[in-house]
Backbone as CSV, one residue per row, in Angstrom:
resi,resn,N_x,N_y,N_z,CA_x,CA_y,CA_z,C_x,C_y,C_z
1,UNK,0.851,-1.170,0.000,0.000,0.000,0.000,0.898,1.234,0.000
2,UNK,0.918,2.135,-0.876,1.776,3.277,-1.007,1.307,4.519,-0.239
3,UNK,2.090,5.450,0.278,1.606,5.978,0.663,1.348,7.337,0.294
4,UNK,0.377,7.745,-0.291,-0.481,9.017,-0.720,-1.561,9.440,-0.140
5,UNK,-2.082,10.387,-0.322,-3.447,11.299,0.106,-4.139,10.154,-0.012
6,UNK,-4.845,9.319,-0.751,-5.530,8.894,-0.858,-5.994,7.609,-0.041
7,UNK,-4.707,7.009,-0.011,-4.419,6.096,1.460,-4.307,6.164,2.657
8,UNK,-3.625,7.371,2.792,-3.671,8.194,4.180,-5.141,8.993,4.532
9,UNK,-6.158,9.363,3.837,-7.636,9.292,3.912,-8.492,8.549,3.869
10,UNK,-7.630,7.531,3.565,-8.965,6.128,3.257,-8.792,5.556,5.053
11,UNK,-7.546,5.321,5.725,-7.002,4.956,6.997,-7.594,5.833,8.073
12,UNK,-7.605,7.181,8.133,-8.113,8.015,8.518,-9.875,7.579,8.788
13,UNK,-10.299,7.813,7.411,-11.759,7.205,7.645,-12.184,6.000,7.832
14,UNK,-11.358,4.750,7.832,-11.182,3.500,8.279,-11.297,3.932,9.829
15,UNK,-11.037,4.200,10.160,-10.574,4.369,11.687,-11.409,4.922,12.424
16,UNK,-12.002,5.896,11.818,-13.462,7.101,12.766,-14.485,6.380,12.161
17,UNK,-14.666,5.423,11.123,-15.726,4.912,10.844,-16.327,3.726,11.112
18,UNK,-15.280,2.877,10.975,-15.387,1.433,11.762,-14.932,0.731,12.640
19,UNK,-14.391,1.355,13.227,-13.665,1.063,14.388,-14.771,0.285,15.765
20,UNK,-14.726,-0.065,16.344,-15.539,-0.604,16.812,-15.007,-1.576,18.548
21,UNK,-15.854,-1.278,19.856,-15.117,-2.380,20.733,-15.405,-3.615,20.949
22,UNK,-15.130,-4.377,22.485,-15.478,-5.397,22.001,-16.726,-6.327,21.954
23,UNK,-17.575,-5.475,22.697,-19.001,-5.279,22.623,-19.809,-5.028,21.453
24,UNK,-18.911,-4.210,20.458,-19.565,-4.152,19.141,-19.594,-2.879,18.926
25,UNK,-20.142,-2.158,19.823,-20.025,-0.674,19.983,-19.015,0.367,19.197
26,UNK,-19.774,1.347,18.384,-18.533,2.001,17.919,-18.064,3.003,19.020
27,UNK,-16.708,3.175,18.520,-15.974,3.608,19.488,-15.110,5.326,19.161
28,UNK,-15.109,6.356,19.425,-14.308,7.783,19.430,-13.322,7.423,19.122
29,UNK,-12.697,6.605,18.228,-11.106,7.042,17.196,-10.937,7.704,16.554
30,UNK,-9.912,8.488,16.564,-9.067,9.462,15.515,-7.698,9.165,15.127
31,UNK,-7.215,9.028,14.529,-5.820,9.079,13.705,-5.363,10.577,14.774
32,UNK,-4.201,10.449,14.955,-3.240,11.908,15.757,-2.254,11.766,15.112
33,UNK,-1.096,11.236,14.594,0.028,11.184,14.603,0.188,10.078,13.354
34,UNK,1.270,10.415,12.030,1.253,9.389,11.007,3.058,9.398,11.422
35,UNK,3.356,7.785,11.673,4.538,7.468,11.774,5.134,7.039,10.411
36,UNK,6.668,7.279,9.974,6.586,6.957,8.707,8.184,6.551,8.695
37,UNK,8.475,5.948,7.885,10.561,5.213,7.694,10.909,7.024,7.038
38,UNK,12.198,6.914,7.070,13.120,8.062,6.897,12.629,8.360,5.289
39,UNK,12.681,7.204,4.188,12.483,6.877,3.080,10.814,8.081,2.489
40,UNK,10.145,7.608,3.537,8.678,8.852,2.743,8.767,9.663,3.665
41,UNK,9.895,10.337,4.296,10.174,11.595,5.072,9.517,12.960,3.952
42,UNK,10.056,12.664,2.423,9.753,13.415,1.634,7.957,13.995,1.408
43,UNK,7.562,12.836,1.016,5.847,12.332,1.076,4.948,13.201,1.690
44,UNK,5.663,12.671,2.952,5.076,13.089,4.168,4.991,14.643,4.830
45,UNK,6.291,15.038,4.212,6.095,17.002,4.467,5.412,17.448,3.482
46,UNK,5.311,16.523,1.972,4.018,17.275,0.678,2.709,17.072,1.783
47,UNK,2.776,15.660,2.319,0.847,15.567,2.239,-0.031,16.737,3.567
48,UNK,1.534,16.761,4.378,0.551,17.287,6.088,1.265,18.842,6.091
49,UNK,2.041,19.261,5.279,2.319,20.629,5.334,2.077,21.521,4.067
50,UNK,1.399,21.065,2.687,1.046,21.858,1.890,-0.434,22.341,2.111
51,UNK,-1.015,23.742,1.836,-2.066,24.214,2.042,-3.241,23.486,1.180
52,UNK,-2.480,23.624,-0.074,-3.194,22.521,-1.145,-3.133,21.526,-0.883
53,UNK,-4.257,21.038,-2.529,-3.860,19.332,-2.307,-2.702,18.871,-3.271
54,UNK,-1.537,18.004,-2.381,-0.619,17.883,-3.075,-0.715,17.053,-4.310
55,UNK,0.512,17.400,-5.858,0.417,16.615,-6.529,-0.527,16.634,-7.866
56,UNK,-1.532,17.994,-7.835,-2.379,18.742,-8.737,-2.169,19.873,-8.991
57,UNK,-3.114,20.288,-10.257,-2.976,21.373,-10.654,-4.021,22.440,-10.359
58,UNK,-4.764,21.906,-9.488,-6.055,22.401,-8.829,-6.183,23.301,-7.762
59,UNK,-6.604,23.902,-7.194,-6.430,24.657,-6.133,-7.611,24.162,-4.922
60,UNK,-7.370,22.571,-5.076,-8.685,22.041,-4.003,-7.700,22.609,-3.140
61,UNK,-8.354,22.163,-1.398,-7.842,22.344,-0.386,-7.261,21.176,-0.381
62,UNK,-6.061,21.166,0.842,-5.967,20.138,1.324,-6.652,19.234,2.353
63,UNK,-7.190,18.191,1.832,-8.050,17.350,2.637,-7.707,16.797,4.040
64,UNK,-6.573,16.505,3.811,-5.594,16.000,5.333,-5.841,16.658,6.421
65,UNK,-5.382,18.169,6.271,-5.231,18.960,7.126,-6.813,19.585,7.625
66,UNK,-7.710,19.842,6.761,-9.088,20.077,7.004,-9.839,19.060,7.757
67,UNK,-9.160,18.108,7.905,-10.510,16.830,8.742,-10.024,17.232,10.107
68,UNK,-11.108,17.655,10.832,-10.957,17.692,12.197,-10.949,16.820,12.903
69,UNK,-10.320,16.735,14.554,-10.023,16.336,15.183,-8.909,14.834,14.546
70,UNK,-8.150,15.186,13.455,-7.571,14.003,12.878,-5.815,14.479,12.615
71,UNK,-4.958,13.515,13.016,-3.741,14.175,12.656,-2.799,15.587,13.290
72,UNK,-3.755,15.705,14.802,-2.944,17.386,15.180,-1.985,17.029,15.432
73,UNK,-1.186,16.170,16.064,0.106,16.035,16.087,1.239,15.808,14.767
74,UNK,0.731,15.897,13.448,1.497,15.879,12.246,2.017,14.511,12.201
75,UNK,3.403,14.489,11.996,3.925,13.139,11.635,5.272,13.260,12.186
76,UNK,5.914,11.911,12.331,6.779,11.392,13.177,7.516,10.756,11.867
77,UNK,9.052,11.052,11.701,9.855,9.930,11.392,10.630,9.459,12.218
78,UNK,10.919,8.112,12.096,11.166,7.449,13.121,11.958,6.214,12.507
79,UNK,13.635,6.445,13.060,14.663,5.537,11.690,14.826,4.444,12.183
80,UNK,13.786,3.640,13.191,14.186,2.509,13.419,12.788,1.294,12.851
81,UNK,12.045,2.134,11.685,11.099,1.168,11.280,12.053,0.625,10.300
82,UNK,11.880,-1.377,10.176,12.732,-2.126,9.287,12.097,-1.757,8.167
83,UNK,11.031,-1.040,7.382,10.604,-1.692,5.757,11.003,0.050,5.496
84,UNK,10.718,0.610,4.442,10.828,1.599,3.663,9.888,1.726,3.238
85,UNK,8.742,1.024,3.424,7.456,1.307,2.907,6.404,1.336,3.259
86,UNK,6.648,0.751,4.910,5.293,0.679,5.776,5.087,1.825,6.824
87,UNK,3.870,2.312,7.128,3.908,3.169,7.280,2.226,3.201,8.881
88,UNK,2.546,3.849,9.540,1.161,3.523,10.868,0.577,4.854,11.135
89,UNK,-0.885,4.795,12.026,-1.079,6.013,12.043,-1.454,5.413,14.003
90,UNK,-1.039,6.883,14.654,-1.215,6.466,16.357,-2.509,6.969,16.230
91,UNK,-3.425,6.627,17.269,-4.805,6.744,17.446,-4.700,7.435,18.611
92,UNK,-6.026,8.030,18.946,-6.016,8.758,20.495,-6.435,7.879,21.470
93,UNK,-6.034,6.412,21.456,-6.219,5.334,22.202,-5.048,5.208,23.024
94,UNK,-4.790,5.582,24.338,-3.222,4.743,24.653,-3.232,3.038,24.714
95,UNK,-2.516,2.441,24.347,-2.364,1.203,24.625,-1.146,0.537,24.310
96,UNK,-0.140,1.465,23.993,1.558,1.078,24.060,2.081,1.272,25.517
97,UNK,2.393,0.349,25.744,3.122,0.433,26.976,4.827,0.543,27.668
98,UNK,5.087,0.963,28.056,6.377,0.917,28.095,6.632,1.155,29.971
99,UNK,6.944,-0.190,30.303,7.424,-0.316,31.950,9.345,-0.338,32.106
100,UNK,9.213,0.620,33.337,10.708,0.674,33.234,10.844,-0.175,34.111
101,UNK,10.732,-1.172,34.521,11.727,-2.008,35.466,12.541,-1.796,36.593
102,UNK,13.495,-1.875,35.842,14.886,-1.193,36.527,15.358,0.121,35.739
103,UNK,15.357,0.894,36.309,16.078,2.667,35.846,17.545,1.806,35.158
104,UNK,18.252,2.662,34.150,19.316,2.201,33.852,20.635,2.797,34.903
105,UNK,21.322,2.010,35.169,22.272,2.556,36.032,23.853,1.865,35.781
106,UNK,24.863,2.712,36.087,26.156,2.367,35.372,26.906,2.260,36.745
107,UNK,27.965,1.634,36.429,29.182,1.248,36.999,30.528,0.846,36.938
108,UNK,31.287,1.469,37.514,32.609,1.417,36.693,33.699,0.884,38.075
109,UNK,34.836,-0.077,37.657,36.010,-0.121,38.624,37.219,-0.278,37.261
110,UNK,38.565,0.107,38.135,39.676,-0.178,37.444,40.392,-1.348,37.923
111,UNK,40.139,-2.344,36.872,41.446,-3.479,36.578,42.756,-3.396,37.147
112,UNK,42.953,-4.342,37.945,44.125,-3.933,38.937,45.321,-4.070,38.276
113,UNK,45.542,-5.665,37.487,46.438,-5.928,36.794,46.937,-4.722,35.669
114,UNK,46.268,-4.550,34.618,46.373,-3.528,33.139,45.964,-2.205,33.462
115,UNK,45.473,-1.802,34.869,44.645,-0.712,34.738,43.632,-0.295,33.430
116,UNK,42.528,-1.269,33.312,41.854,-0.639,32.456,40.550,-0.515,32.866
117,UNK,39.853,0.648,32.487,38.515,1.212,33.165,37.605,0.103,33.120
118,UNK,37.167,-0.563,33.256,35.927,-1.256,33.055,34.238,-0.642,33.694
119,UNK,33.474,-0.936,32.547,32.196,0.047,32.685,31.200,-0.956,32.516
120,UNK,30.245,-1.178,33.238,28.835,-2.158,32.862,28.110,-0.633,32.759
121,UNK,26.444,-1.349,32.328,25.065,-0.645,32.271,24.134,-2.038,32.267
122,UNK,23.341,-1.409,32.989,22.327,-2.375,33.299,21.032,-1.797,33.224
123,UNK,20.103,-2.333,32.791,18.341,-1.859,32.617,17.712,-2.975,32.161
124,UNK,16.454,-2.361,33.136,15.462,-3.740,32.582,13.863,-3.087,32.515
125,UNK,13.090,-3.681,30.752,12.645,-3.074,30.650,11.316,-3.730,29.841
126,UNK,10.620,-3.345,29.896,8.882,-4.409,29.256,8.445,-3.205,27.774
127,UNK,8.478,-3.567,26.784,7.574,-2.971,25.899,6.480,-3.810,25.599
128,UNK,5.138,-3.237,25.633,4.277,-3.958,25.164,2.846,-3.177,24.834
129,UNK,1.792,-3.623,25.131,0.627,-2.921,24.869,-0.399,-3.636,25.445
130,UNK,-1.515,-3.178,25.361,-2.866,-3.505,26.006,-4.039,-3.026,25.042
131,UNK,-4.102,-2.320,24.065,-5.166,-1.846,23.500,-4.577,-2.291,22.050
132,UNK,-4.915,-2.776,21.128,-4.287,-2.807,19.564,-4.991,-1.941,19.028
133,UNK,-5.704,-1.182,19.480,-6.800,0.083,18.681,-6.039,0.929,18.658
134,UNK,-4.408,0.845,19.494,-3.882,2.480,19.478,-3.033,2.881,18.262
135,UNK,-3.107,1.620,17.701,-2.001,2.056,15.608,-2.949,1.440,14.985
136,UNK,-2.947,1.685,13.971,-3.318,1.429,12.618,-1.803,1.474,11.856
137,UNK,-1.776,0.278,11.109,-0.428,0.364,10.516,-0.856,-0.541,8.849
138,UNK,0.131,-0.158,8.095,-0.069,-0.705,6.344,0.983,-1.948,6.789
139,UNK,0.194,-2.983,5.422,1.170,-4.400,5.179,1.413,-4.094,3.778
140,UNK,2.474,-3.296,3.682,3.211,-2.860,2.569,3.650,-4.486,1.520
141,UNK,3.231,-3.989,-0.198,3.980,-5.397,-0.702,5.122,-5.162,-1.248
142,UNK,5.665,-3.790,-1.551,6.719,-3.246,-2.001,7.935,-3.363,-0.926
């Protein structure tokens, strides 16, 4: 799935439209935030920072930016997604979690024999989640 206006509005309205819990009930989602690889860094400043709509010769508006309550936080690149082509949108759901464990903490002694500094770091740490409503993400085939 590539990513253009047209995909990035179809996800958008995927999301405020059918979204749903687990009762059945629809549920207050919005798209806030489009995460994206370094690769559609480009893309991504046409679709959420031109006034227009990008990519025409038209003087529509831009649709992105006009849907309310959708996207106020803009977009995120973020260089540790593996594909170049997949691309998520965060929801106003929290359900990423991130427990710190143990705080990270360092320690150092000197080697009696060679004198050489020796340094550990230690941390311990849980990523996970509880809600899967809080991304929406593409299964890119490219």
């Amino acid at each position: 799935m590539d990513f253009n206006e047209t995909t990035l509005l179809n996800a958008l309205i995927q999301i405020r439209a059918t979204w749903r819990d687990n009762a059945g009930l629809k549920i207050h989602a919005r798209g806030r935030k489009v995460v994206v690889p370094p690769q559609l860094e480009p893309v991504a400043l046409r679709l959420m920072r031109s006034e227009l709509r990008p990519g025409t010769s038209t003087n529509d508006i831009n649709a992105i930016l006009g849907m309310n309550e959708s996207l106020q936080e803009g977009f995120m690149v973020w260089d540790y997604l593996t594909s170049a082509f997949a691309w998520f949108v965060l929801t106003n759901h929290d359900g990423l979690i991130w427990f710190n464990r143990k705080p990270f903490e360092m320690d150092m002694s000197v080697e009696f024999t060679t004198d050489n500094l020796l340094v550990k770091g230690y941390q311990r740490y849980v990523p996970t989640y509880y809600d899967f409503r809080s991304v929406w993400g593409t299964f890119p085939t490219s």
